[in-house]
C-alpha angles and dihedrals in degrees: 000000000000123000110245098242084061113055101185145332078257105061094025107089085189093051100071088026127124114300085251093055099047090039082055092050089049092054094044092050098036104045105000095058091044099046090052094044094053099039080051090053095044092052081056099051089043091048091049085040085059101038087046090052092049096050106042102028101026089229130111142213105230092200095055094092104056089046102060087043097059102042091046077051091060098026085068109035090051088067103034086106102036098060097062094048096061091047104269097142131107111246126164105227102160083075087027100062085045089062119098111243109257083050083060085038079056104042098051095041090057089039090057091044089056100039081049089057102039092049083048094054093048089042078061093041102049092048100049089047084048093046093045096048102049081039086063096034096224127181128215110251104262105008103046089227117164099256092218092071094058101038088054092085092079085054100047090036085050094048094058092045080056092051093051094050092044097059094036080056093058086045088058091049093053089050106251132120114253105184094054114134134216099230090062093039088057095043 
């Protein structure tokens, strides 16, 4: 049975796509997806676990805080990649379908040039600000935690927005459009 963010092998450029992509796919939707999830989950109980504290016993956790930072931090960036490659974009397609098709060609092309370089900025980014960090060897304010272990998330989560735009780009190329929906194949 197909999984409803992937309607079939048909509309589904990924799903007929190289072994690395679709291992790749496997491991963002079977552990990616789950480990956010649950760190997400997590960052809420201890937030209602510290509000509750505060509220009935006047006494606080201090490192509460930090903790639900830091797993809101990963929670996000594990699946920076992964969104976007089960459709969760905005794209206007109303305007979009209207369009001829070398103005579409267009518009993705420039859409994946500019997905490639923003992803590459933040790759940079994210390992200058991890280099630096272990460099320094900076804590994190109550845990003395090593800062680097938690900042890498903007590395891995920008590495796996490189990767999507990467393999929408050769889409493009081979003249396909990779941020096609679903939901507009099927209407």
């Amino acid at each position: 049975m197909a999984s409803p963010d992937h309607d079939s092998a048909g509309s589904d450029p990924r799903a007929a796509g190289p072994r690395w992509l679709r291992a790749l796919d496997a491991f963002e939707h079977r552990w990616l997806w789950n480990v956010s999830t649950a760190l997400m989950l997590a960052a809420a109980s201890i937030m209602l676990l510290e509000a509750t504290a505060r509220t009935l016993f006047s006494t606080s956790y201090h490192w509460a805080e930090e903790v639900v930072r830091y797993f809101v931090l990963w929670s996000i960036f594990l699946v920076f990649g992964l969104a976007p490659r089960r459709g969760h974009f905005i794209r206007t397609e109303l305007v979009f379908e209207r369009c001829p098709l070398w103005l579409r060609q267009t518009f993705n092309s420039s859409s994946c040039l500019g997905g490639l370089l923003f992803s590459g900025a933040l790759v940079w980014a994210g390992w200058v600000q991890t280099l630096n960090l272990q460099r320094l060897g900076m804590m994190s304010e109550t845990m003395d935690l090593p800062l680097w272990i938690v900042k890498i998330s903007l590395l891995v989560g920008a590495v796996l927005l490189f990767v999507y735009f990467l393999y929408c780009s050769v889409l493009v190329f081979r003249g396909r459009d990779p941020y096609r929906s679903a939901h507009s194949e099927n209407t």
